[in-house]
N, C-alpha and C positions, 0 to 999 in steps of 0.2 A: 658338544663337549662331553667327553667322558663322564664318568660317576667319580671316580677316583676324583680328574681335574676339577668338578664341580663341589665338591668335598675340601678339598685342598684350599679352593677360592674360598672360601665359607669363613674354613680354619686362618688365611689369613686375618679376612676385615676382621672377623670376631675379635682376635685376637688385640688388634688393633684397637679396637673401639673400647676392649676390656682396659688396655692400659691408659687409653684416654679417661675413663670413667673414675677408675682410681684415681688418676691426679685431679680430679674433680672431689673425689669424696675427700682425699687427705687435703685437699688446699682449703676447705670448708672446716675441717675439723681442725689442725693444724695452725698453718698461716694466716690464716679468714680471722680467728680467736684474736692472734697479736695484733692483727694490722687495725682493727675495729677495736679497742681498748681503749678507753680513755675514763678519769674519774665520772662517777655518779652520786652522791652524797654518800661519799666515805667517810668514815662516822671518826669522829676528832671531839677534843676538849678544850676551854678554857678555865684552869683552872684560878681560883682568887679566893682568899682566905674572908670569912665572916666578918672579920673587925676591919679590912683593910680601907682607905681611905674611899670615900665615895669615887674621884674620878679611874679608879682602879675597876670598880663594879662596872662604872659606864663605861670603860674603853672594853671591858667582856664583854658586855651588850651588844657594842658597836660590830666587836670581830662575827661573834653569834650571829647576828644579823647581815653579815655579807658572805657568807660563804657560798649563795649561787646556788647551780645545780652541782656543782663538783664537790662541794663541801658539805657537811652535816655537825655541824657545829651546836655542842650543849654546852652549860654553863655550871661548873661544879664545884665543890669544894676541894682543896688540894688532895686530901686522901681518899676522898673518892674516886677522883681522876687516875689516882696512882692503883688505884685498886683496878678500874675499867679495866686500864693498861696490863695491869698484870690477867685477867682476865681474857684476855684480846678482844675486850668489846669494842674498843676503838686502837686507832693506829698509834697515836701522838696526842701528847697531852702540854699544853703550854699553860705554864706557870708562870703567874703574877703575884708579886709578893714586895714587901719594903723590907730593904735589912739598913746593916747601919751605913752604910754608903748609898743611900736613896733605894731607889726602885731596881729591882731584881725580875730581870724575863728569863725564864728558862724552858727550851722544846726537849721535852721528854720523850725518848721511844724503848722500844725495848728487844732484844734480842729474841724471844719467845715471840711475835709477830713476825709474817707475811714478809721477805725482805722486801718488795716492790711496793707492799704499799707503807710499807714504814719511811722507804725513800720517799713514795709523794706525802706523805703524812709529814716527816721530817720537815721537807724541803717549806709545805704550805704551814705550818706553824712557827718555823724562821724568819719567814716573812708578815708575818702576821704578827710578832712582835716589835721587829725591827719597827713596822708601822707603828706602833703602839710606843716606842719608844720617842718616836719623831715627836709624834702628838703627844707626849707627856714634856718634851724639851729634856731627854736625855740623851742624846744623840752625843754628847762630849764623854760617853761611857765606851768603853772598849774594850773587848766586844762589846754590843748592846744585848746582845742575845746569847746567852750559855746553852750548850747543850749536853747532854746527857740520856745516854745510854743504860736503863738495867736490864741486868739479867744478859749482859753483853758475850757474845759466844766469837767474836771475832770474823774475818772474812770467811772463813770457813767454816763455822756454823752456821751463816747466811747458804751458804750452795752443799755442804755434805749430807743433809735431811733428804733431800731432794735428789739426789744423785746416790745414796745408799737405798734410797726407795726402787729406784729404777734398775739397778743391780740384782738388786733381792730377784725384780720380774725377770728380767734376760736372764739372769743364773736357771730360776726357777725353769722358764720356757723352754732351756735348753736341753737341761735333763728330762725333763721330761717329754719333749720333741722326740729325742735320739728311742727313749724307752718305745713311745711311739713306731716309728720306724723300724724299731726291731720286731716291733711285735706286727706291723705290717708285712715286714717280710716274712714271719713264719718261725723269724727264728726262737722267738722266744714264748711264752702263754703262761704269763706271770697272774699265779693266784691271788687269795688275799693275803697270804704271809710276806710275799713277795712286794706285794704294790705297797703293806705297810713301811716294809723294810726300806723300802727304797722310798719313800715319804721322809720317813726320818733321816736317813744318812744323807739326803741331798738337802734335805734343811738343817742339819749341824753341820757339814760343812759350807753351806754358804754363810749362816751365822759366824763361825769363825774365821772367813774369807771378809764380811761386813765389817764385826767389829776390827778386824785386822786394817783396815784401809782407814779408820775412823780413827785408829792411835797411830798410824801412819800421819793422819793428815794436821791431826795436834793433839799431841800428845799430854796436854794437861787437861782433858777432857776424863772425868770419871767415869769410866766402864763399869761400870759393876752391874748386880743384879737385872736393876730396873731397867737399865739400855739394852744387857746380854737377854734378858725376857722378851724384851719389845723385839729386839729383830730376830729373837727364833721364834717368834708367832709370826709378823713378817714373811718369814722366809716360807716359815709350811704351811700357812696360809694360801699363799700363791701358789706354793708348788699343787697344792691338793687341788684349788680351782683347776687348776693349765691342765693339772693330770685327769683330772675327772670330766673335763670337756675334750680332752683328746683320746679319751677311754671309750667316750658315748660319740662325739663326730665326726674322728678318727682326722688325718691329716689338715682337712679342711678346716677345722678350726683354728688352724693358725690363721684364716685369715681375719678373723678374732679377735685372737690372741696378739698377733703383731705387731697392728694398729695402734692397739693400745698403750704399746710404748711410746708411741710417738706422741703420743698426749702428754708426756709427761712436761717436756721444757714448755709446750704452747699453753698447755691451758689445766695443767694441775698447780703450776707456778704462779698464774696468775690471781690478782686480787679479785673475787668475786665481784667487788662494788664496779670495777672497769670492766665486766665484759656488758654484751649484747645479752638483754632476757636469755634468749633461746639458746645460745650457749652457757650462761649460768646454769638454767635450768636442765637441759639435755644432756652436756658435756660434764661441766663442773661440781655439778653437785652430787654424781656419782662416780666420776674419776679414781678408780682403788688408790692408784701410787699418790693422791694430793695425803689421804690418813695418816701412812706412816711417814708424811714428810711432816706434817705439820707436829705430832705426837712426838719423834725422834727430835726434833725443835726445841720442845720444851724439856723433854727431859735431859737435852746436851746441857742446857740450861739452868739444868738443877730446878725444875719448877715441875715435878712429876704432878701435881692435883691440879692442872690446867683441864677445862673442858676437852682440849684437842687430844691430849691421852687420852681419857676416858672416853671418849666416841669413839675413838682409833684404835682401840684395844674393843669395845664390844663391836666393832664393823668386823677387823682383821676376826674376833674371834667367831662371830658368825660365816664368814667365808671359810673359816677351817671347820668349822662342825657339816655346812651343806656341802663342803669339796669333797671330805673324808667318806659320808656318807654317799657322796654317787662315785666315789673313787674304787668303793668296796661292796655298792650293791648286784648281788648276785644277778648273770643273765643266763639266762634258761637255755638261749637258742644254741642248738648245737652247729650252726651252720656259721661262716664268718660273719661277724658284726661288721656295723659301720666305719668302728673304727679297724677295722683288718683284727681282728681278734677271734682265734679259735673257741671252741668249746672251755672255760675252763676246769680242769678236773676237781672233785670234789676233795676237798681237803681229809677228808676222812679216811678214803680208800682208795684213793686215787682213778677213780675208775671213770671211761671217757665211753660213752656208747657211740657207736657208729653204725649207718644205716647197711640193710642185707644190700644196697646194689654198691655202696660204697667195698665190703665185701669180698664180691664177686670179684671186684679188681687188684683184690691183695696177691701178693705171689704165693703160691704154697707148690709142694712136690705134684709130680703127676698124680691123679688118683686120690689124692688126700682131702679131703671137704671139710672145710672152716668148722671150728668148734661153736657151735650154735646154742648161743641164751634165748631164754624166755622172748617172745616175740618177735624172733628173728634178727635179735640182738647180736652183736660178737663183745667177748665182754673178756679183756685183754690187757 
């Protein structure tokens, strides 16, 4: 067999075998996350007032005490519970209380939480009263069980946190992919004035493409400062990471870069307490796009002093100080970089040195020999 055909053969399997591998790594990072998900002591309340009647104390006791491996069940005072909740230290908070028509059960969640696990939080705290109502002989109560929502953002503050996060990445990725590309082909050898310039204009306008889809999507939602802030850190955040790894690994990082979107519906959405250890700890707990899902959350919500801002804002603003900083640190080599990136010129003088056998090659008149710098330089 030829060299060509046994080359060719190679380039087939390879090929082959690559796109088998990948649907191996994405179904592992991906669909592996959702299908293996199920609660692990998701952390829940029952709440019951100091003076309430003793068999009120014991029926908390009783729920406290069965939640299994799927539940994590405390026992606290009404505004305590209400406080976790605002907090997001737990999903749901049920509330037991006497008012003046007897016994009052009420499942609390809140729109600043997780939607996935506020629905199993929701769901296992409705029943868990319901229970509680049987055993107490209220069952002729209708509903037995109220529930209640604060801090309520609607069906669409449940999926637009999450879906403005992921936007922010693919806008980010894209600009600066194409930047990429251009400068792989030659056509372009954007310095530092450059690469700033275009940091910022592709992060105000994806900012105003985000919040644009966000009063699109419910318009009684307050934009102001604090949202307009969170998604232009956001936006050039990402863009300065995407850009700064396709600056230093050049096309190849997209495969990276890519993947990482797809993490976002599998396993930036997910409720930490429901995955597998090794996906908690590998995937989840450094997912970029889960930050400003969970952060844009609370502040749709008007609940800006949530822990999930405040980590989300110092994570986002540490990936724009390391992104910026490799997006703009000088490279010396005057030969193509990794990422297809020429020399670039010195912002001061514009001046690009190039080597004598490089030179040699330039066109000039018959007879006429290259104007010659210091060490054999041509300086042009």
């Amino acid at each position: 067999m030829s060299e060509t055909g046994t080359r060719a053969r190679t380039l087939v399997v390879g090929t082959a075998v690559a796109g088998a591998l990948v649907a191996i790594v994405l179904g592992f990072l991906t669909f592996g996350a959702q299908v293996s998900a199920q609660p692990h002591r998701l952390p829940v309340a029952v709440a019951v007032p100091g003076d309430a009647p003793p068999p009120l104390h014991a029926a908390a006791e009783r729920v406290a005490a069965t939640g299994g491996e799927a539940l994590e069940w405390r026992v606290v005072d009404p505004a305590d519970g209400r406080a976790l909740l605002v907090d997001q230290d737990v999903y749901g908070v049920l509330e037991l209380g006497v008012g003046r028509d007897g016994l009052t059960i009420t499942a609390v969640t809140s729109g600043t939480v997780n939607p996935a696990g506020t629905q199993i939080a929701g769901q296992a705290v409705a029943t868990a009263g319901q229970r509680i109502a049987g055993a107490l002989g209220e069952t002729a109560v209708s509903p037995p069980v109220r529930t209640e929502t604060i801090h309520d953002t609607g069906p669409a503050g449940r999926t637009a946190p999450l879906g403005i996060s992921a936007l922010a990445w693919v806008g980010g990725l894209a600009g600066s992919a194409l930047l990429a590309v251009q400068v792989r082909r030659g056509r372009l050898r954007p310095g530092t004035g450059a690469r700033c310039a275009h940091l910022a204009l592709t992060g105000a306008l994806l900012t105003g493409v985000l919040a644009g889809f966000l009063a699109l999507w419910n318009s009684s939602w307050d934009l102001g400062w604090p949202v307009l802030g969170f998604l232009a850190l956001t936006a050039t955040a990402f863009v300065a990471v995407q850009g700064a790894l396709l600056r230093w690994l050049g096309l190849p990082a997209m495969a990276v870069l890519g993947p990482l979107y797809l993490l976002a519906p599998s396993v930036a959405s997910q409720v930490p307490e429901t995955l597998e250890p090794a996906y908690r700890v590998l995937l989840w707990s450094w997912t970029p796009l889960r930050f400003p899902a969970e952060g844009l959350r609370s502040l749709l919500a008007e609940s800006p002093g949530t822990d999930q801002v405040i980590v989300a804002v110092w994570v986002l603003g540490a990936m724009l100080v390391v992104g910026v900083g490799a997006l703009l640190w000088p490279r010396r080599n005057t030969e193509r970089g990794s990422a297809g990136e020429e020399a670039e010129p010195d912002a001061a003088d514009g001046v690009v040195d190039v080597g004598v056998d490089e030179t040699d090659r330039l066109p000039r008149a018959q007879g006429e020999s290259p104007a010659e710098h210091r060490h054999g330089r041509v300086r042009r």
